[in-house]
C-alpha positions as CSV (number, residue, x, y, z in Angstrom):
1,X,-31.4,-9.2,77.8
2,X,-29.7,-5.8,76.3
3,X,-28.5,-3.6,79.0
4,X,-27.8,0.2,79.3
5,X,-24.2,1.5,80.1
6,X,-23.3,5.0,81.1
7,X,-19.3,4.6,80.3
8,X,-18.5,8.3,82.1
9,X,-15.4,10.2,82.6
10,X,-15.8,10.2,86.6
11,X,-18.7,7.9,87.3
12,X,-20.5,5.0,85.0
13,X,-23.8,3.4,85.5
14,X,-25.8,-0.1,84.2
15,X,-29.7,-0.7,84.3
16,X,-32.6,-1.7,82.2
17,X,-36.3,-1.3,81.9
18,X,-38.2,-3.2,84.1
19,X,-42.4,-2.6,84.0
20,X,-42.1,0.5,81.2
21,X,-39.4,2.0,84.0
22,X,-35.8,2.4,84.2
23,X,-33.6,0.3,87.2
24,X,-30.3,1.0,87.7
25,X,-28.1,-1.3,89.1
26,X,-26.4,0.0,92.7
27,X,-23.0,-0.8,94.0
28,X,-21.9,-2.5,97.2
29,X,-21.9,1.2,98.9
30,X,-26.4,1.6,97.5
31,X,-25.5,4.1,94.9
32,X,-26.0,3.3,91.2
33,X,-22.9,6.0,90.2
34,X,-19.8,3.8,89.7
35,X,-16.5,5.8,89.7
36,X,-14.5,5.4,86.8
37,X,-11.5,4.6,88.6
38,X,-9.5,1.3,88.5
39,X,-6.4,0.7,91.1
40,X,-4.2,-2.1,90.8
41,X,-3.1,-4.2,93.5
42,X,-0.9,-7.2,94.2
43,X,-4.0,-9.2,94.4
44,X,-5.4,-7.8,91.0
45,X,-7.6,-4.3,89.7
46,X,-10.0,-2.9,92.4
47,X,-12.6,-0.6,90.6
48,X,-15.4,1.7,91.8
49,X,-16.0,3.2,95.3
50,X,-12.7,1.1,96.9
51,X,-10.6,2.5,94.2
52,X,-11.4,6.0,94.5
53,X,-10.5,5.9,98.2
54,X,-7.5,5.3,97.0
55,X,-6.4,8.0,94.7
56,X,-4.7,10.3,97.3
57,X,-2.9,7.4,99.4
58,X,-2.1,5.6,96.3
59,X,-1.9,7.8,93.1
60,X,1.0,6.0,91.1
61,X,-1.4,3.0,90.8
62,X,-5.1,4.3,90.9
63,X,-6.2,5.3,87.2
64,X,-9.2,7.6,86.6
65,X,-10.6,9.8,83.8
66,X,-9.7,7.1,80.9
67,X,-12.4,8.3,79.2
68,X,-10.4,11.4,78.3
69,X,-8.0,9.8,76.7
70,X,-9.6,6.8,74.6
71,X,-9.0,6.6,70.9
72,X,-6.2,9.8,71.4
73,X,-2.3,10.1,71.1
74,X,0.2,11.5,73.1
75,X,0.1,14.4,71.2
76,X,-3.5,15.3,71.8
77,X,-2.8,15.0,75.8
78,X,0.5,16.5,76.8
79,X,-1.4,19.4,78.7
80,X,-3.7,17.2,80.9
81,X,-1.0,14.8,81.7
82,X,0.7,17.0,83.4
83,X,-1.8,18.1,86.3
84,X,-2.3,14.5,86.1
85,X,-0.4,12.1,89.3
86,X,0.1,8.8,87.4
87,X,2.4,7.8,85.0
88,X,2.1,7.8,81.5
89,X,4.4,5.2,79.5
90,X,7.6,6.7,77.7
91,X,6.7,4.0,74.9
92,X,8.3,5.5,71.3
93,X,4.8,5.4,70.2
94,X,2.7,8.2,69.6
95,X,-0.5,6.0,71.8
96,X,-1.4,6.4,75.3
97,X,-0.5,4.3,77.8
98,X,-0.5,4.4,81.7
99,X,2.2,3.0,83.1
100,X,1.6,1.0,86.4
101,X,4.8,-0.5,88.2
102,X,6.1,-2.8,85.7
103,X,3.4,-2.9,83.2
104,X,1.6,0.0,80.9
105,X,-2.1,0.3,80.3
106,X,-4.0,1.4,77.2
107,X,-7.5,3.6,78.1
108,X,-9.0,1.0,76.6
109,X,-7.7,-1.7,78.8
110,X,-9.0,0.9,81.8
111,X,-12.0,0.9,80.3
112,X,-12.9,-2.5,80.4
113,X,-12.1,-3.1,83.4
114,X,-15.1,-0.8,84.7
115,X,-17.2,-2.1,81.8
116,X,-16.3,-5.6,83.7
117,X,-17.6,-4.2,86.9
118,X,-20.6,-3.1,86.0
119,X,-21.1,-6.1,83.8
120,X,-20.5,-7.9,87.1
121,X,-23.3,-6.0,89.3
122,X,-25.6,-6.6,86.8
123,X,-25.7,-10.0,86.9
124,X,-25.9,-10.5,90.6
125,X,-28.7,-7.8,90.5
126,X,-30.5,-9.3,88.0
127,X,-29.7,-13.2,88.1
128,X,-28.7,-13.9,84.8
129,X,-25.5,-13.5,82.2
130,X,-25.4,-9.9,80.7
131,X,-23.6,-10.6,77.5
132,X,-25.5,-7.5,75.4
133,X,-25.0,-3.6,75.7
134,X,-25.6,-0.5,74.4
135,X,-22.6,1.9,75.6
136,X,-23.3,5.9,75.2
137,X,-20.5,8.4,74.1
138,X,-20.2,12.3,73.6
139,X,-22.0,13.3,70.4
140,X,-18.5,15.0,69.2
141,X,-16.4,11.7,69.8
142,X,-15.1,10.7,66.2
143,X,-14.6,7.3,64.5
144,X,-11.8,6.6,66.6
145,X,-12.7,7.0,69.7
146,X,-16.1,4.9,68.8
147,X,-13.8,2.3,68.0
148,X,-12.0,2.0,70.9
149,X,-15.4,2.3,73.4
150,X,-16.9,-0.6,71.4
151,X,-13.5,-2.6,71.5
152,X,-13.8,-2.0,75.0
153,X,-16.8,-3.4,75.9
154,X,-15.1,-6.5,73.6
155,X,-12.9,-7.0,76.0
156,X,-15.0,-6.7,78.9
157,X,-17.3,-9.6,77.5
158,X,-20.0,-7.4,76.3
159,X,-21.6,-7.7,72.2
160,X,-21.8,-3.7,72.1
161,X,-25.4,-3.7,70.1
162,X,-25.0,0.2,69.7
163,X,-23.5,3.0,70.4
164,X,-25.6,5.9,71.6
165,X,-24.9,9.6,71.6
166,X,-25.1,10.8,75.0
167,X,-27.5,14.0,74.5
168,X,-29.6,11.9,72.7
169,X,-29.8,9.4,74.6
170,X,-30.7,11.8,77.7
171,X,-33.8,13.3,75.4
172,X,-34.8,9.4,75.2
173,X,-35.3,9.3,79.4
174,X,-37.0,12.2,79.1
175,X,-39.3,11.0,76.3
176,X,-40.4,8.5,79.4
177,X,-42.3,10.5,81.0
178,X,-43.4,12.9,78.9
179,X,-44.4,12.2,74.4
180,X,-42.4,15.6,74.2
181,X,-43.3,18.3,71.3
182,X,-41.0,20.4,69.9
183,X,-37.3,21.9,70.2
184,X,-35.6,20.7,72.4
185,X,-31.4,21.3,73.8
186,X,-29.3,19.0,75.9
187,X,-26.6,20.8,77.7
188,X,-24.6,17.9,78.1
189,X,-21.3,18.9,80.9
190,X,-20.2,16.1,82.4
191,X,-16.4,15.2,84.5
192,X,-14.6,15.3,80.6
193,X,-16.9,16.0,78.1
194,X,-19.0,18.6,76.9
195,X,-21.8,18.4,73.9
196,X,-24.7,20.5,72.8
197,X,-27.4,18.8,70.6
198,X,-30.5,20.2,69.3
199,X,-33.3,17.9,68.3
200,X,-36.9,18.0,66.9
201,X,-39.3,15.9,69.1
202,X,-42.9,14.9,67.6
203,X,-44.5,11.6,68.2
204,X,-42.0,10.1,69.7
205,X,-39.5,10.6,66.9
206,X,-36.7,11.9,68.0
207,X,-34.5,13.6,65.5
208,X,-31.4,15.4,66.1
209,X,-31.0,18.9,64.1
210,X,-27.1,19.4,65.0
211,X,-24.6,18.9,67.3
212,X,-21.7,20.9,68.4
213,X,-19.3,20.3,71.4
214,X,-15.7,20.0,73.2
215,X,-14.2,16.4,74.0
216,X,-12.5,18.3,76.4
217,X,-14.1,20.3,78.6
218,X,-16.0,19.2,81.9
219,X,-15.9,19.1,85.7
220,X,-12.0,17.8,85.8
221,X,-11.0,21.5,84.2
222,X,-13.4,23.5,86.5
223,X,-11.8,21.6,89.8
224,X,-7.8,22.3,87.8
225,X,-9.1,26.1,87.8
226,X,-10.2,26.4,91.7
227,X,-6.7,24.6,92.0
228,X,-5.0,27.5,89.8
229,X,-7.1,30.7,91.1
230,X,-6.0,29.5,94.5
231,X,-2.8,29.2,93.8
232,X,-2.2,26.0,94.5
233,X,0.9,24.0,92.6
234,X,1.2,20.7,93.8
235,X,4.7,18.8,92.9
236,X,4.3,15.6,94.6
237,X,1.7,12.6,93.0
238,X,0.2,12.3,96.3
239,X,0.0,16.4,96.4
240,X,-1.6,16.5,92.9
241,X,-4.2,13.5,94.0
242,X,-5.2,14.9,97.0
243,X,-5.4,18.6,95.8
244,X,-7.8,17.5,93.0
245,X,-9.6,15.5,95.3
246,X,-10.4,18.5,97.8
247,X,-11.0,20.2,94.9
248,X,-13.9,18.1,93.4
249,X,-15.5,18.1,97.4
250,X,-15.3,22.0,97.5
251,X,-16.8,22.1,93.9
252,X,-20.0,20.0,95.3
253,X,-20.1,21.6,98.2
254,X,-20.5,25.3,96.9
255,X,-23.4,23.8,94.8
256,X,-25.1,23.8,97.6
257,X,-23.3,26.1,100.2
258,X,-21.9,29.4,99.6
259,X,-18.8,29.1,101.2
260,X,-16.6,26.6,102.2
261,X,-12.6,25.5,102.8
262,X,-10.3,23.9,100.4
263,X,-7.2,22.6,101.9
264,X,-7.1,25.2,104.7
265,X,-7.9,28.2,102.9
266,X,-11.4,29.7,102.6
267,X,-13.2,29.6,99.5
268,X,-16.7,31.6,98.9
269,X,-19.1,30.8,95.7
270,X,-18.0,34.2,94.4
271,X,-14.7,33.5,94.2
272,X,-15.4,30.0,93.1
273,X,-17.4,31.8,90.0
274,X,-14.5,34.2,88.9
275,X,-12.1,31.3,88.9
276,X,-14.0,29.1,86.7
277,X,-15.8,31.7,84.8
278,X,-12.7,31.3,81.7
279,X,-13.5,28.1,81.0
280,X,-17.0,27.9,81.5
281,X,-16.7,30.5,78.4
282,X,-15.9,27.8,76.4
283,X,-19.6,26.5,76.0
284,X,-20.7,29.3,74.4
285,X,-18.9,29.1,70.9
286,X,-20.4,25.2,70.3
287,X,-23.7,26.6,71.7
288,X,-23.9,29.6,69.1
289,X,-22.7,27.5,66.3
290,X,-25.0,24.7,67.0
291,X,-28.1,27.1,67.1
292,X,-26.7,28.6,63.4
293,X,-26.3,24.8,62.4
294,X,-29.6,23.6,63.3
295,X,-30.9,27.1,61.5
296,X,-32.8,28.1,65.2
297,X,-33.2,31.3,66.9
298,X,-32.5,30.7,70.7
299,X,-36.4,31.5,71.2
300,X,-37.8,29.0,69.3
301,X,-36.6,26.2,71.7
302,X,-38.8,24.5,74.1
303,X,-36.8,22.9,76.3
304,X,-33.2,23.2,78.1
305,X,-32.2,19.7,79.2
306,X,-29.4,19.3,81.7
307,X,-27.2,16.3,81.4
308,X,-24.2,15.8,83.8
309,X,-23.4,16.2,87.1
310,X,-21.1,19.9,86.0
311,X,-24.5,20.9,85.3
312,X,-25.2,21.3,89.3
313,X,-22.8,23.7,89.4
314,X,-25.2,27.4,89.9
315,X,-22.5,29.5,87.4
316,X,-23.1,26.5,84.9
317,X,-27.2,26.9,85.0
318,X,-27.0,30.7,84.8
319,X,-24.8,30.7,81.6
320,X,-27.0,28.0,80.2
321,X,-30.2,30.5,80.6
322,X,-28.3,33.5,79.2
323,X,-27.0,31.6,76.3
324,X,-31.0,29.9,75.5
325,X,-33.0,32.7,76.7
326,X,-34.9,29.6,78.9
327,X,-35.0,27.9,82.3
328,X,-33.2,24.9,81.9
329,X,-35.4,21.7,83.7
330,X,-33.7,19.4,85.4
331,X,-36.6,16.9,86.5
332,X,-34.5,13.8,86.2
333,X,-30.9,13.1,87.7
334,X,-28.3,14.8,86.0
335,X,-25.6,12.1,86.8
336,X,-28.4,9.1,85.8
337,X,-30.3,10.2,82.8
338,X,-27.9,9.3,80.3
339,X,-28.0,5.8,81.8
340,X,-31.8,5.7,81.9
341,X,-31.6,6.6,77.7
342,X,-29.4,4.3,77.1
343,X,-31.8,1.3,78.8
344,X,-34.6,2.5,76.7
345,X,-32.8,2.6,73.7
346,X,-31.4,-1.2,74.9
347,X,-35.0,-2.0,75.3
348,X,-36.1,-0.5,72.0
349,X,-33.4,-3.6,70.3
350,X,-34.7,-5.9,72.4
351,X,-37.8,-5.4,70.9
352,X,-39.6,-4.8,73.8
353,X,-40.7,-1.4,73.6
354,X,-41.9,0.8,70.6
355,X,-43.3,4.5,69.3
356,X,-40.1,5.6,70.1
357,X,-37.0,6.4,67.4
358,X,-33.9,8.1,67.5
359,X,-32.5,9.6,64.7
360,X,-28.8,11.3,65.5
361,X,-26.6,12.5,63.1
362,X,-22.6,12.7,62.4
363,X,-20.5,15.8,63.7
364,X,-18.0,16.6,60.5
365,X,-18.0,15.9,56.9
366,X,-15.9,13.3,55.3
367,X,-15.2,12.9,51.9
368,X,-12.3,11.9,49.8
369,X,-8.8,13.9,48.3
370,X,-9.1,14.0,44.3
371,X,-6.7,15.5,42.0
372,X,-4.6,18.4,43.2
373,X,-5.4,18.1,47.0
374,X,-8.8,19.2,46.5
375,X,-11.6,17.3,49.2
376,X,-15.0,15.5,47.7
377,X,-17.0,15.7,50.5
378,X,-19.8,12.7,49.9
379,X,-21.5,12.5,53.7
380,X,-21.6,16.0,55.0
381,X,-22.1,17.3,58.3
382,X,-25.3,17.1,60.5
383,X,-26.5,14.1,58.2
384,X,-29.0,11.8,59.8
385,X,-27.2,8.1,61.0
386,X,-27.5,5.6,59.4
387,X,-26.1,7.2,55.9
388,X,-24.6,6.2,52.9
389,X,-23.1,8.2,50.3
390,X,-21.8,7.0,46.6
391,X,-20.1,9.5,44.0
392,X,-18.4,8.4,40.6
393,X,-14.6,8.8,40.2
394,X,-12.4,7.9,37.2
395,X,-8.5,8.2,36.5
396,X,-6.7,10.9,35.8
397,X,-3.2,9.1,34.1
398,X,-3.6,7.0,30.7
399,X,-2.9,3.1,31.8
400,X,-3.7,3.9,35.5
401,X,-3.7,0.3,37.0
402,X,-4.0,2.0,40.6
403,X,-5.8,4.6,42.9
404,X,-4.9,5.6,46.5
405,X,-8.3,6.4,48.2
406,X,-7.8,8.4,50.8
407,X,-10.3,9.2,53.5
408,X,-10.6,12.9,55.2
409,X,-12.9,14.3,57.5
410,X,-13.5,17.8,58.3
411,X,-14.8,21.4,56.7
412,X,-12.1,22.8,54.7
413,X,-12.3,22.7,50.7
414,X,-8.2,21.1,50.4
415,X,-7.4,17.9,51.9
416,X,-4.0,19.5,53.8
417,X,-6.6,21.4,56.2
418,X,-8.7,18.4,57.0
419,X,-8.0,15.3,59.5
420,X,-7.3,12.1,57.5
421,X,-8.7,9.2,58.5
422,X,-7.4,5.9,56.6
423,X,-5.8,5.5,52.9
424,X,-5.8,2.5,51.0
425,X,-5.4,1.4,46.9
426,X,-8.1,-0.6,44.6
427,X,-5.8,-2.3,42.6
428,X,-5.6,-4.2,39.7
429,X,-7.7,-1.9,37.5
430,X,-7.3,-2.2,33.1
431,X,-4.5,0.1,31.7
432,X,-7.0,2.1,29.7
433,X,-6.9,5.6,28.6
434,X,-7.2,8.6,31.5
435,X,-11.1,9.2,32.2
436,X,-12.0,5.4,30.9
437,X,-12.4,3.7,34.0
438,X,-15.6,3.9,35.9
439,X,-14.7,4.3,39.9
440,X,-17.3,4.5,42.2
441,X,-16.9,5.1,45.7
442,X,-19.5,4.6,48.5
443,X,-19.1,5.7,52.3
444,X,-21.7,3.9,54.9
445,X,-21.9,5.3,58.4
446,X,-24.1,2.6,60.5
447,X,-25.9,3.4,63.6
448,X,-23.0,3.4,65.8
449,X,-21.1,6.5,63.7
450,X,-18.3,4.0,62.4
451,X,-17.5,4.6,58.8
452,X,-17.0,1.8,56.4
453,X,-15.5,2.6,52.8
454,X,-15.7,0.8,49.8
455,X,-13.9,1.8,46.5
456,X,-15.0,-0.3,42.9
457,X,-14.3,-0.5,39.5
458,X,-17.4,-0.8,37.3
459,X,-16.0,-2.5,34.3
460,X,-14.3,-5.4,36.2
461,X,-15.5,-5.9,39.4
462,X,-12.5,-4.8,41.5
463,X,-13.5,-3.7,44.7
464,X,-11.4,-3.0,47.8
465,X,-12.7,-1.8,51.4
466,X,-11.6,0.1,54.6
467,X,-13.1,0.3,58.4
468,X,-12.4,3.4,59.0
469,X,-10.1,3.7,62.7
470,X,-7.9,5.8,62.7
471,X,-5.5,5.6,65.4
472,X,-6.0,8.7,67.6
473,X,-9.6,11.0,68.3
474,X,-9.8,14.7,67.4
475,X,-8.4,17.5,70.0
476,X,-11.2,20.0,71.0
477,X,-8.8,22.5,69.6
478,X,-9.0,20.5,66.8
479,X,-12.9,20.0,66.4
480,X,-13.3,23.7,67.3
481,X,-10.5,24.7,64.4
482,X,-11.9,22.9,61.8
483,X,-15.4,24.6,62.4
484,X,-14.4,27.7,62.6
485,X,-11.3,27.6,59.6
486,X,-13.9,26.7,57.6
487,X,-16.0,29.7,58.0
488,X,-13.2,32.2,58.0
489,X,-11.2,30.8,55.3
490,X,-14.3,30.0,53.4
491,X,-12.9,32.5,50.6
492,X,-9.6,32.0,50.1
493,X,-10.5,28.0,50.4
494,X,-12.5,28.1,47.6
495,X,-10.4,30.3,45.6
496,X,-7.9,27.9,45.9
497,X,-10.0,25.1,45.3
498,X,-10.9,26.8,41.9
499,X,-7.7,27.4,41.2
500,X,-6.8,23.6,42.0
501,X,-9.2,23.1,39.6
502,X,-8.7,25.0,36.2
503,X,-5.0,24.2,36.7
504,X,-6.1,20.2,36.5
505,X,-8.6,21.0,34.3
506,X,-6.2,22.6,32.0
507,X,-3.3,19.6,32.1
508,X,-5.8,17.3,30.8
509,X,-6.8,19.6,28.1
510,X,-3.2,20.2,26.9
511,X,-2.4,16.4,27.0
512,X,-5.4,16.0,24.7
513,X,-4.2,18.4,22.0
514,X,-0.4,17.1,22.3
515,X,-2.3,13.4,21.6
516,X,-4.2,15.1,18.7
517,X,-1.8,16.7,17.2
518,X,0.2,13.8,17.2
519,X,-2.4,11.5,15.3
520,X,-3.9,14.0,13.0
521,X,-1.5,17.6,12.4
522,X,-1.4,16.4,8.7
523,X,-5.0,17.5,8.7
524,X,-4.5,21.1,9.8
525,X,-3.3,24.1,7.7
526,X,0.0,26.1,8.4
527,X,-1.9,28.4,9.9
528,X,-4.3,26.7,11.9
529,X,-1.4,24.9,13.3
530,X,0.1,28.4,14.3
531,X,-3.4,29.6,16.1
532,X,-3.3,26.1,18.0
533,X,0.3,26.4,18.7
534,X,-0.3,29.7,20.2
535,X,-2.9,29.1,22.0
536,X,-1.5,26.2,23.8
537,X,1.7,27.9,24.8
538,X,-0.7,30.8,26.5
539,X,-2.7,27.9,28.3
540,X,0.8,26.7,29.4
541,X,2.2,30.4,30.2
542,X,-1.0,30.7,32.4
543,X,-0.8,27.8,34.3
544,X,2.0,29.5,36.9
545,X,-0.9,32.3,37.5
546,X,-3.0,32.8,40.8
547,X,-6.0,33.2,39.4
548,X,-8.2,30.9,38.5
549,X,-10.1,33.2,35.8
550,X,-6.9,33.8,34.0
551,X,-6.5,30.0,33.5
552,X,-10.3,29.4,32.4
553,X,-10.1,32.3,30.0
554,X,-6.9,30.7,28.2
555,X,-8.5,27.6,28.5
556,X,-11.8,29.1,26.7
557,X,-9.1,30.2,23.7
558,X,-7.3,27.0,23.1
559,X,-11.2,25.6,23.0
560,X,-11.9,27.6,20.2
561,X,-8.9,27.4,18.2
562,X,-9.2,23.6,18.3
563,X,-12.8,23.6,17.8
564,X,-12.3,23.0,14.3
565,X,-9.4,20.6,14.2
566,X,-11.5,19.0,16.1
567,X,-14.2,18.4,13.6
568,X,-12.0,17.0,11.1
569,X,-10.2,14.5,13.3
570,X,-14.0,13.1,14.1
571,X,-14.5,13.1,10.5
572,X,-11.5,11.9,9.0
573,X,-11.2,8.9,12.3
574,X,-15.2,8.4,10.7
575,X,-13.9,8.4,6.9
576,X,-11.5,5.3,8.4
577,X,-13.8,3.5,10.1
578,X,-15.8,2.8,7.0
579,X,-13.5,2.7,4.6
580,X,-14.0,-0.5,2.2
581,X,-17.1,-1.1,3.6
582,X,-21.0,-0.3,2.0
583,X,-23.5,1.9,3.7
């Protein structure tokens, strides 16, 4: 048996398909939504319903919303951490760790332990060992954070069979009930997350056109911004607790309602609207750039989906209209539908059901630095999962026994403006002449999203490998920069990169002439040697200009100046080659 899991930033969920139909698994209080939350007692972790009664009366040891901060560093969190009212460790490192009492926790450890629960109610629901999962995650989470979800659900005793995007996984419980047609959007807001995907639908194939989103944005920031318009500044943990607490009831409630109280004061819709409004702004960028992406007019799509329970919010579903010009639907349970996906893809591996395929795609380009900073981008972005991607490298340094690979990921032409993501060295490689050596270097992303690298050298055999996991996730502000540098810099990037270019370009051909000249000036005349002189002193001279054109036109001189010193060296390294011997 595969299961389903729903790892969420407030509330998880388990289930499978039973008779063609998802069955989720309900807790001890008869709902199937989970809370994320995991408080630590003398007598050991308490997690779900109990725990979350506990995060105002015990907030330095009740630990919620790990999802936010899985796969990230301290760097990427020191905003949220401090509306946040337990501990983080003051450990030299740059990870993140809660500290409880006397011992710290990593978000993965947190993690597990609701994987564990869940693993738990499954098999006294169902009456047998749950030992396979698949496990969804936003669309926009990188290799990183992929890593440390399936590591995880390791540790919680689970053989993670596949990680699922989210959105996708959604458009697969909604492929249940209907064989949906054409182009369809999942507006994916959930507690921490936010993702946009666009997908193609036909025959039950479904194939996703682009994705776009904000690992940072959900129903946590809209409660922090009631908090904030209100003016509410809690000091105390058990002030900060409670007040986010109240904050999520009054959130639900005007859902529903159109006024209501939070912590004594009154609090209408309207004013409930203007104070989130700012960061409910924040969908629209992914939104517009995923549309441009996928190469779609807002018109042309057939379906909204909402995925999450932020989507209840009314503000959320009006902006969601404006932005696709559509209705969204909301037949199926926002809070459970990602859950349900992730059972039918879990029963799609199990081999039990079939006419249905998912094809998702990765978020950023990755590639690898070459010579003078510049970025060889081999998988780029929005490719369909599984990919691979090989290109052919060689040295750049006569007797070159080494080469640092290293990995980036991201838009931008020059490796300084991208995220890096692992380096490593093939090794060992013959001390041959610059440009000899045949390197060829092939990136695989599996079904999960998690990169694997492997570098080799064609003549011998050398090969050497990386799994990509880099050791914290993106920042939304990162993931939104990286986008959007890339489209405004997109001139001066590639300027640069041509300068990066010529100027390498034009080192190798100077060390060429220097190592002719060197073997053959006897064969030159006074004054061909003054022409070649010259012209490689203006190559040299140009090499401290900006502009790539100016470098490329010296360049084009020393080309012809040689071009005949050229010939004779061929000849006269031919004349050798068969001298004493009969044609």
């Amino acid at each position: 048996m595969i299961v389903g899991i729903d790892l969420g930033t407030t509330n998880s969920l388990i289930g499978r398909i039973e008779k063609g139909r998802p069955r989720l698994v309900l807790g001890p209080d008869g709902k199937a939504l989970v809370p994320s939350v995991v408080t630590f007692t003398p007598e050991g972790p308490i997690v779900g319903a109990p725990a979350k009664d506990n995060k105002s009366s015990s907030p330095k040891t009740t630990i919620y919303s790990a999802k936010r901060f899985i796969g990230r560093g301290k760097a990427d969190i020191a905003e949220a951490m401090k509306h946040l009212p337990f501990d983080f460790s003051p450990s030299t490192d740059n990870s993140v760790r809660f500290q409880v009492c006397e011992r710290s926790y990593t978000p993965v450890e947190i993690s597990s332990l609701v994987l564990k629960e869940l693993k738990r109610l499954a098999e006294k629901e169902f009456g047998e060992k749950v030992e396979k999962a698949v496990v969804t995650v936003p669309a926009y989470f990188d290799d990183s954070q992929r890593q440390a979800t399936k590591l995880a659900g390791e540790i919680a005793g689970l053989e993670v069979m596949r990680i699922v995007n989210e959105p996708t996984a959604a458009c697969l419980a909604y492929g249940l009930d209907k064989k949906a047609h054409g182009l369809l959007a999942v507006f994916d807001l959930g507690g921490g997350t936010f993702d946009i995907s666009l997908l193609r639908v036909h025959e039950g194939v479904f194939e996703v056109l682009a994705t776009n989103g904000d690992t940072q944005l959900g129903g946590d920031d809209l409660d922090l911004a009631v908090l904030q318009g209100l003016g509410f500044s809690p000091q105390t943990p058990e002030e900060k607790a409670r007040h986010l607490v109240e904050a999520e009831r009054a959130k639900r409630d005007l859902s529903e309602k159109e006024s209501t109280e939070l912590l004594g004061k009154p609090l209408t819709r309207a004013q409930f609207e203007s104070f989130i409004a700012p960061v409910l702004a924040r969908v629209e960028e992914p939104c517009r750039q995923c549309l441009q992406d996928a190469k779609i007019k807002p018109e042309q799509i057939t379906d909204v989906i909402l995925v999450g329970g932020s989507t209840r919010v009314p503000l959320v579903q009006r902006r969601v209209q404006e932005i696709f010009r559509r209705e969204p639907i909301c037949t199926l349970n926002p809070d459970e539908v990602v859950a349900m996906g992730a059972a039918v893809q879990a029963n799609i591996l199990d081999g039990q059901m079939t006419g249905m395929l998912l094809l998702d795609v990765i978020p950023l380009s990755i590639g690898i630095e070459t010579m003078g900073g510049v970025v060889s981008r081999i998988l780029h972005r929005n490719s369909t999962i599984p990919v691979s991607g090989v290109e052919h490298f060689s040295t750049y340094v006569d007797g070159q026994t080494n080469v640092d690979i290293h990995v980036v990921q991201g838009e931008r032409e020059l490796s300084k403006d991208n995220r890096s993501l692992a380096r490593f060295q093939l090794k060992g490689l013959p001390p041959l002449p610059a440009g000899i050596p045949k390197l060829e270097v092939e990136f695989i992303i599996d079904a999960n999203g998690i990169l694997n690298v492997r570098a080799a050298e064609l003549r011998t055999g050398k090969t050497a490998s990386v799994t990509v996991n880099p050791s914290y996730g993106l920042t939304d502000q990162e993931v939104e920069k990286m986008l959007m540098d890339s489209f405004e810099n997109a001139d001066k990037d590639f300027s640069e990169r041509f300068l990066i270019e010529a100027k390498t370009e034009a080192e190798g051909m100077l060390r060429a002439t220097r190592k002719a000249l060197s073997r053959g000036s006897e064969l030159l005349s006074s004054e061909e040697r003054m022409e070649i002189d010259s012209a490689v002193a203006a190559l040299e001279g140009s090499l401290s200009s900006a502009d790539y054109k100016v470098v490329k036109e010296k360049m084009e001189f020393l080309n012809q100046a040689s071009q005949s010193f050229a010939e004779k060296l061929m000849n006269h390294s031919v004349q050798e080659a068969l001298r004493g011997k009969d044609l």
